[in-house]
C-alpha positions as CSV (number, residue, x, y, z in Angstrom):
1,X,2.4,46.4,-98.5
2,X,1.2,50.0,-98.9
3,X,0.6,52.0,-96.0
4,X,0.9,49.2,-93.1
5,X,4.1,47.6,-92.6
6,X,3.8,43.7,-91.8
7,X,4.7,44.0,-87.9
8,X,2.5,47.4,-88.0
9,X,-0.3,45.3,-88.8
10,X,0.5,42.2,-86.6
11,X,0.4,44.5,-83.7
12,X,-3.1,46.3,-84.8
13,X,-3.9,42.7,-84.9
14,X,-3.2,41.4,-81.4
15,X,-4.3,45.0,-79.8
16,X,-7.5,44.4,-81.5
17,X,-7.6,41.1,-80.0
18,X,-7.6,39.0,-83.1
19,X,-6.2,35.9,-82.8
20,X,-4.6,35.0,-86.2
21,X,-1.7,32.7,-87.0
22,X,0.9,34.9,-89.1
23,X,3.4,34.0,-91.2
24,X,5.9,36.0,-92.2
25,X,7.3,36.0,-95.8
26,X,9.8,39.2,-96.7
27,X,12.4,39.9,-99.7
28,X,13.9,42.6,-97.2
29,X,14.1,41.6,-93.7
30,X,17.3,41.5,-91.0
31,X,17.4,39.4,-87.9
32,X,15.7,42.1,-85.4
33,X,12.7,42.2,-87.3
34,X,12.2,38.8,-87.2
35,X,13.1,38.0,-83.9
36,X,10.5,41.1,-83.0
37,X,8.0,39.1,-85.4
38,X,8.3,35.9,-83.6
39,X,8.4,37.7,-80.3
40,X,4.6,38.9,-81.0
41,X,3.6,35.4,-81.6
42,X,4.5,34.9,-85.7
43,X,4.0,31.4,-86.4
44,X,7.2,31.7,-88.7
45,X,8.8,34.6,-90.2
46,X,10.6,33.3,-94.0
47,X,13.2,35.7,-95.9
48,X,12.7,35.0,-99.5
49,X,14.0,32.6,-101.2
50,X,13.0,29.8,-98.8
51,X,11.7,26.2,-99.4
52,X,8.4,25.0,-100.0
53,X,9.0,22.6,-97.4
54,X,9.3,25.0,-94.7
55,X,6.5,27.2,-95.4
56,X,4.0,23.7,-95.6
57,X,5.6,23.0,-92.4
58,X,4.4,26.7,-91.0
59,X,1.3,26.0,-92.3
60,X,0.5,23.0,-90.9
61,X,1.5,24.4,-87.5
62,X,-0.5,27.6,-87.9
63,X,-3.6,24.9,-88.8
64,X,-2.8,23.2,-85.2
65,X,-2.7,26.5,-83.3
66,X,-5.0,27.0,-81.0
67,X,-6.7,29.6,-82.6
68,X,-10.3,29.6,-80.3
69,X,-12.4,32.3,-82.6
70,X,-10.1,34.4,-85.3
71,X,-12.0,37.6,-83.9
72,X,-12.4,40.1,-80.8
């Protein structure tokens, strides 16, 4: 992603006060960065490859999250 990394963003996110489900999905990723990912309230953070199974599976929790408004 040009310009904004993907925890970058998640934290301009949450400062901001939007209240998004994220899901992570990365081709280059080690453990820290998705243990800081899920720390910051990630609903899931994949490494590619991964199985569709999973990520339907992150899905369907990010649908039941309790999400109140997406905005500030």
């Amino acid at each position: 992603m040009p310009g904004m990394g993907g925890l970058e963003l998640q934290r301009h996110l949450v400062a901001s006060g939007w209240k998004v489900p994220i899901i992570f999905i990365s081709a280059h990723a080690d453990a820290e960065v998705s243990a800081r990912a899920l720390q910051a309230g990630a609903i899931a953070f994949f490494q590619k490859p991964f199985s569709s199974a999973a990520l339907l599976e992150a899905i369907d929790r990010a649908q039941a999250s309790p999400g109140e408004d997406a905005g500030p």
